[in-house]
N, C-alpha and C positions, 0 to 999 in steps of 0.2 A: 446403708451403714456397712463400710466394708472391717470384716473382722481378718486378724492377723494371725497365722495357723503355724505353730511353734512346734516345729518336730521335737519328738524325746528321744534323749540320747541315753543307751547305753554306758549307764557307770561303774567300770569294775570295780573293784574296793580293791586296793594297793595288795594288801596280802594276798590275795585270791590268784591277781595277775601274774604276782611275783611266784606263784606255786606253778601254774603253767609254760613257764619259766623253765621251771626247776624240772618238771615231766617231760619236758623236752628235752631235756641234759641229760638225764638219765635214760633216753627212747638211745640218745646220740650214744653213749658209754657204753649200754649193754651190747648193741650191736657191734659197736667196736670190742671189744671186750670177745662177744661171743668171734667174735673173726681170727683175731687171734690166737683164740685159745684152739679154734679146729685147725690152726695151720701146721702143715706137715713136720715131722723131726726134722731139727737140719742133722745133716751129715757128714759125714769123715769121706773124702775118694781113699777107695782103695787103692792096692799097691797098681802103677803104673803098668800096663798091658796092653799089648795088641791084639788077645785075645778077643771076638768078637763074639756077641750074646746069639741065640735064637729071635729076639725080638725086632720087629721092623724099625723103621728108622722114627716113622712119626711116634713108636710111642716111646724110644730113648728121647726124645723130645720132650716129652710129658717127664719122664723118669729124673732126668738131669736138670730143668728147668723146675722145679719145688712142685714137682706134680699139678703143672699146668700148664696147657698147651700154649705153644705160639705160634707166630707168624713161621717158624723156620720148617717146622712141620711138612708144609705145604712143597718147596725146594728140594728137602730130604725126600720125600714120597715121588717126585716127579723125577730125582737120579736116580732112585731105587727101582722105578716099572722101567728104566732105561737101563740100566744093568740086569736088568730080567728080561729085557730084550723085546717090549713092546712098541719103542720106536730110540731112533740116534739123536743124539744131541749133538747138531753141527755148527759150527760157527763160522760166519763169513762178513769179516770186515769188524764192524760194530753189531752185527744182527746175529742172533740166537734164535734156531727153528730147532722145532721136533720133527722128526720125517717117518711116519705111522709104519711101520712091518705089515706086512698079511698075513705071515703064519707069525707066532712066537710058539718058543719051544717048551716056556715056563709052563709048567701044569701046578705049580701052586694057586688054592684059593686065593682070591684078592677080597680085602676085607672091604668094609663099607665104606671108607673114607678113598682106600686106594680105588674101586671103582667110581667113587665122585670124582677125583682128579682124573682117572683116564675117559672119563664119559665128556667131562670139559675139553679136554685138548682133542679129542677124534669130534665134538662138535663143532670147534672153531675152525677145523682144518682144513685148509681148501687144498685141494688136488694132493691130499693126504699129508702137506705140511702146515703147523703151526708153529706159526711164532712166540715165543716165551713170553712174552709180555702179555698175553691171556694170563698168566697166572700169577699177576702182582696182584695188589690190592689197588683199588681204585674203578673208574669209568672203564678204562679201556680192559680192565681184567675181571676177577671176580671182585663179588659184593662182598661189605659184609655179614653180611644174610648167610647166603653158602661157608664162608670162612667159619663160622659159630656153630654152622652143620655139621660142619667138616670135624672142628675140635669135640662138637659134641661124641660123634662118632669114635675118636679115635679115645676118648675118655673112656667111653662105654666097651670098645674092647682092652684097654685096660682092665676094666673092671670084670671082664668075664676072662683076663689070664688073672686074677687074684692079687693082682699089681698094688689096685687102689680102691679105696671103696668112696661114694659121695660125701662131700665135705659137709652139706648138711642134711642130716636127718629129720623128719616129718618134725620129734620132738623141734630142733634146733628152729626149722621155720615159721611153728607156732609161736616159738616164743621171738623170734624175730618180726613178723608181723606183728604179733599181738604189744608188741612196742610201737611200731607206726599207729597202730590203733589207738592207744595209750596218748601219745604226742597229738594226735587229731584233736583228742576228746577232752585235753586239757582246754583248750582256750573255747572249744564250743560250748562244753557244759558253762564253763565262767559266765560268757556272754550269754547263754540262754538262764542264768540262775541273777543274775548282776538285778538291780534294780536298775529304772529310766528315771531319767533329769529331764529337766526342761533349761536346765543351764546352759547357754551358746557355750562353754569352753568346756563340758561335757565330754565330749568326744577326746578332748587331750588331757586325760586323765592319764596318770602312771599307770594304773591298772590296765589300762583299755593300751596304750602303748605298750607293756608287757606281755599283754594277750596277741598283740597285734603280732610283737616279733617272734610270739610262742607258734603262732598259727603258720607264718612263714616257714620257721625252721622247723616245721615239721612235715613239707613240704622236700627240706633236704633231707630230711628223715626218712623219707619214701623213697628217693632216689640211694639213699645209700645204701637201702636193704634189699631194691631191687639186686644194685650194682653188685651187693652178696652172695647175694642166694641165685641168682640168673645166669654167674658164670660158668666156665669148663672148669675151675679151681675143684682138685680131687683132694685126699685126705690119703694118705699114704698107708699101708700094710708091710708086717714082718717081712712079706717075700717080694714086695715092692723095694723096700729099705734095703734088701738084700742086691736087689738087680741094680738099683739107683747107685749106691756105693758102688759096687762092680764096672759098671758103664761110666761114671766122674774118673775112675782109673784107668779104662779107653782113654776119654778125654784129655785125662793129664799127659798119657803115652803122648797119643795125637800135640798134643800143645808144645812139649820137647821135642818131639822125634820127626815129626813133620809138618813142614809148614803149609797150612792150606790154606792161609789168608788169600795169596794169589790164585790159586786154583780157580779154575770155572770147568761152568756145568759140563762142556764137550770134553774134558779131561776126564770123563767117567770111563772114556775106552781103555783108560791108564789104570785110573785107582779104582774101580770097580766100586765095590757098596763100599770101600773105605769112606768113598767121596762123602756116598749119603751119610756113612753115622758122623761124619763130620761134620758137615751141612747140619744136622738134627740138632747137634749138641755148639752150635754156635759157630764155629772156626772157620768155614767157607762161606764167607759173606758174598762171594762172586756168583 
């Protein structure tokens, strides 16, 4: 006598589903919310100047960009050890090399970021020339593993000139986490508290579909707190505010006064660290 073995289905009760629902939306709002609310003052550029700062080029990069690093960081940093005279930027044809010096005359420290970028190029260099395309993003250049290094680095010495301080604090990550953990535990406590059916259409209950797309988005809930809380994104200070407006007035000088859009990198024997704080802050795309 064969007997028929009727799985039990988990039945959420409509209200129950519709509440993990709801802890999802609020895991989503806080954390938006908390994002927000840590982003830096915007700011006024100062009056127009070609006075230039003491700070190096990647971290007017940081400064002028809403106090967070980018891609251009990496371009400004590698004309800046080239007008410090660690190696030429020559161009022939379509190809851009670096050609390594043996002595340089700079006896400034090089901060941490600036020895990542010159530890790259005298590694990929053969017979003491590299080619520039080591330093895009991509296979043929660096990663973005290093690039994340790199901005972490240039953050951090932000933060030890008093520039900027981390955008979130232990508070702020508890309570951002403790939202992912929140959106988790809605749709598992449900289905672990829910009673069982033996009803075949069990399963497609409204509750049980609102647990369902509770437990997903809370999945985007994890990726978005990571994508928060795991960047170079800094939180700005008085004397950061201070240099940030000051250097958007370079900037604006730079944006009327001269045109760098065409510039490229081997024109650094011309415009010296002009190039880089330019390069930093946007304007030398080349």
């Amino acid at each position: 006598m064969s007997r028929t073995i009727i799985a039990q289905a988990v039945e959420i009760p409509t209200p129950v589903g519709l509440v993990a629902v709801a802890i999802t939306a609020a895991a989503v709002f806080g954390i938006v919310w908390m994002w927000r609310s840590t982003r830096p003052t915007p700011l006024t550029p100062g009056p127009a100047t070609m006075e230039l700062g003491d700070e190096p080029p990647a971290i007017v990069d940081l400064l002028t960009g809403g106090f967070d690093v980018d891609d251009d960081a990496v371009p400004a940093t590698v004309i800046d050890l080239a007008h410090r005279g660690y190696y030429t930027i020559e161009k022939y044809g379509d190809r851009t090399v670096l050609r390594l010096r043996e002595h340089v005359a700079d006896q400034r420290q090089l901060t941490a970021y600036e020895q990542r970028v010159l530890q790259h190029i005298r590694r990929k260099a053969v017979d003491g020339v590299t080619p520039a395309e080591v330093l895009t993003l991509g296979e043929a250049g660096v990663s973005q593993r290093w690039f994340r290094a790199f901005a972490r680095e240039v953050a951090a010495h932000g933060r030890e000139l008093g520039l900027c301080r981390k955008r979130w604090g232990l508070r702020h990550l508890a309570i951002v986490w403790g939202l992912v953990v929140a959106a988790f535990a809605g749709p598992q406590v449900a289905g672990a508290l829910a009673p069982r059916t033996d009803t075949p259409l069990g399963w497609g209950s409204v509750g049980n579909i609102a647990s369902g797309v509770a437990l997903v988005a809370a999945f985007g809930v994890a990726w978005l707190a990571r994508n928060a809380t795991m960047g170079t994104a800094q939180a700005d200070t008085a004397l950061g505010r201070d240099a940030a407006t000051r250097w958007l007035g370079v900037r604006e000088f730079f944006r009327t006064q001269g045109d760098f859009r065409a510039k490229e990198a081997a024109s650094v024997a011309i415009w010296d660290d002009h190039l880089a704080y330019a390069t930093a802050m946007g304007l030398a795309r080349q």
